[in-house]
C-alpha positions as CSV (number, residue, x, y, z in Angstrom):
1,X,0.0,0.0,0.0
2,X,2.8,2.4,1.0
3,X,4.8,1.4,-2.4
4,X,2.0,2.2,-4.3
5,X,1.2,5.7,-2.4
6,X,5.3,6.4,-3.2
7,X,4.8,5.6,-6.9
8,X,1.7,7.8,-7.3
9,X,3.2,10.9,-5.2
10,X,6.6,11.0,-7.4
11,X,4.3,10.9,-10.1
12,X,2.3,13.5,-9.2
13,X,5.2,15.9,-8.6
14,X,7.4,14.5,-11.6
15,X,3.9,16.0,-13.9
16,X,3.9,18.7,-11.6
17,X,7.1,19.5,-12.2
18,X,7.0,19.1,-16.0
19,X,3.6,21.3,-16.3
20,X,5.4,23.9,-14.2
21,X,8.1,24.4,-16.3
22,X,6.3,24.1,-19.5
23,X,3.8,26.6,-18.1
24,X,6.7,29.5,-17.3
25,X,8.3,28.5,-20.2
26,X,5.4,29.5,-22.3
27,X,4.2,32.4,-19.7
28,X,7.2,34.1,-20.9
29,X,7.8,33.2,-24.3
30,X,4.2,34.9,-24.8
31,X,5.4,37.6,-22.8
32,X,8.9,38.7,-24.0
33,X,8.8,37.1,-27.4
34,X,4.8,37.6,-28.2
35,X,4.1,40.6,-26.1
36,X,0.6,38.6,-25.1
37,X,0.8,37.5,-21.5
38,X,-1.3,34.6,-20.3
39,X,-3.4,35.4,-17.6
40,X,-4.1,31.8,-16.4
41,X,-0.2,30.9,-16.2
42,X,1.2,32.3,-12.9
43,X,-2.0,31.5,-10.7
44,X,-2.0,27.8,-12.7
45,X,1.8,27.9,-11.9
46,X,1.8,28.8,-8.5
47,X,-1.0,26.1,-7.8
48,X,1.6,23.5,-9.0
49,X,3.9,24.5,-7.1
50,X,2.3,24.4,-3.7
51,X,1.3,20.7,-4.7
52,X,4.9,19.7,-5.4
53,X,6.5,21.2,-2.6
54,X,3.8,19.9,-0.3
55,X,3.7,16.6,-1.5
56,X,7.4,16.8,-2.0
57,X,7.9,17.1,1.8
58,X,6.0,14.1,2.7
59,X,8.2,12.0,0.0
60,X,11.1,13.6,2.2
61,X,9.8,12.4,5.6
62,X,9.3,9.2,3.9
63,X,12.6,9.2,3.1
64,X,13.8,10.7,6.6
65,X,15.6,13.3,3.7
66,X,14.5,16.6,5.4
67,X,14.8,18.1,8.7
68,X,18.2,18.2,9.5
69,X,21.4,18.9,8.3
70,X,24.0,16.3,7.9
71,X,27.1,18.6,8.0
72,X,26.2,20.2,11.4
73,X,24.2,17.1,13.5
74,X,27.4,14.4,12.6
75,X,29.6,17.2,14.3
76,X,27.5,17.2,17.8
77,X,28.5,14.6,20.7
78,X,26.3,11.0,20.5
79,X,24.4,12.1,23.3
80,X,23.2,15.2,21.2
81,X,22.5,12.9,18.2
82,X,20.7,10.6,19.9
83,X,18.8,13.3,21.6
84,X,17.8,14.8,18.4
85,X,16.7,11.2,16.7
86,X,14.2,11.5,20.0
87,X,13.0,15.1,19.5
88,X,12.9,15.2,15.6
89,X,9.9,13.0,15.0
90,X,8.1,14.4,17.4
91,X,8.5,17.9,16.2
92,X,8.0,16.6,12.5
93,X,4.3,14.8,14.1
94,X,3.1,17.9,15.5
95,X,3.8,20.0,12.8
96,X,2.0,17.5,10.6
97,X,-0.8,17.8,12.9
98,X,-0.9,21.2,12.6
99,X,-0.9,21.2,9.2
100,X,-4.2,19.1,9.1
101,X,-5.9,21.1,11.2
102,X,-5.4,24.4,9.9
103,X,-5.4,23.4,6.6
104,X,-8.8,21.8,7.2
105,X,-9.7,25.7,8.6
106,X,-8.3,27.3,5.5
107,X,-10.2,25.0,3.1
108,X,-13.7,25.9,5.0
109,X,-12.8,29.8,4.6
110,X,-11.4,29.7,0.9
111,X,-14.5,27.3,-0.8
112,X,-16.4,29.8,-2.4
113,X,-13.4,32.3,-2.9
114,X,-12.5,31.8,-7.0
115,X,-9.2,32.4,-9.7
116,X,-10.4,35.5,-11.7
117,X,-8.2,34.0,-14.2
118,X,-9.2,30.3,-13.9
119,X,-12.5,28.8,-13.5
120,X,-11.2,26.8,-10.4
121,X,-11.8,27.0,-6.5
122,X,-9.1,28.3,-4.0
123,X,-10.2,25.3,-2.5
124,X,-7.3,23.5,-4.8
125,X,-4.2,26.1,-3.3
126,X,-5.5,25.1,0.0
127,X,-5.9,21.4,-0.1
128,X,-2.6,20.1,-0.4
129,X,-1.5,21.4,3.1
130,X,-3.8,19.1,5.2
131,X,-3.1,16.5,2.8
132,X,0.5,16.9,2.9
133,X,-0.1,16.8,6.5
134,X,-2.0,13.4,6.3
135,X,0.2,12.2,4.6
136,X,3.4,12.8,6.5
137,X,2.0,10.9,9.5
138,X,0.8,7.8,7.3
139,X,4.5,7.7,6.9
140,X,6.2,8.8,10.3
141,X,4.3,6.8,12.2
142,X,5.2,3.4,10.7
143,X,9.1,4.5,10.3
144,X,8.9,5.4,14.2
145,X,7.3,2.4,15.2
146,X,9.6,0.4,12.6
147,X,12.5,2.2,14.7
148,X,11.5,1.5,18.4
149,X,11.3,-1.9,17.6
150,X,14.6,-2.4,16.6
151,X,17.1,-3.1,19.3
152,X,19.1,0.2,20.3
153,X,22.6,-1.2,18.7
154,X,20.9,-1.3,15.4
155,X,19.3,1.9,15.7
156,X,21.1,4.5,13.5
């Protein structure tokens, strides 16, 4: 189930990705080159982007890719580490839940707000947050409970 919930999130954010850059790419060709801006482009753009970067973070949890960086944890004392392999999921959780929650709030005050340039609902910029949320904890929680269970000599 998790496999297939990878393979459809890098999908998601590999078109994302592509339609993103295709987008500017044509937002300003029309612009420089045609002297005809698209009106659609940047809000269309800018709603991709917020889907890749949110979905894009929960592919890093998944990954334990985010949160911390190498070069500066590997030079604190093991007791530091350690204490920061304790603290870091936690933090990550309750950000997470945060993020469902108020996203949740966002979605109910942006439903009827509307693109002037798109025929779409605000409802779409907003959504990704508490799902991005949702989905981070579908997969911390395994990976921490995958992680307790492992004797402490095999922990990383």
């Amino acid at each position: 189930m998790i496999k297939v919930l990878d393979h459809l999130m890098e999908a998601a954010c590999a078109i994302a990705s592509v339609a993103l850059a295709v987008i500017v790419f044509i937002q300003v060709f029309n612009r420089f080159v045609l002297k005809t801006p698209l009106a659609w482009s940047e809000d269309l753009a800018m709603l991709l982007f917020q889907w890749m970067v949110f979905l894009g973070a929960a592919l890093g949890v998944r990954r334990m890719r985010h949160f911390g960086i190498e070069l500066l944890v590997q030079q604190l004392p093991a007791r530091a580490r350690h204490a920061l392999e304790l603290v870091v999921p936690v933090i990550i959780g309750i950000v997470a839940i945060i993020m469902v929650s108020q996203g949740i709030t966002l979605l109910s005050f942006n439903m009827t707000r509307m693109y002037s340039t798109m025929n779409l609902s605000y409802t779409w910029a907003y959504l990704p947050i508490p799902v991005s949320g949702i989905l981070i904890l579908i997969y911390l929680i395994p990976l921490e409970v995958r992680r307790w269970k492992e004797p402490p000599e095999r922990r990383p």
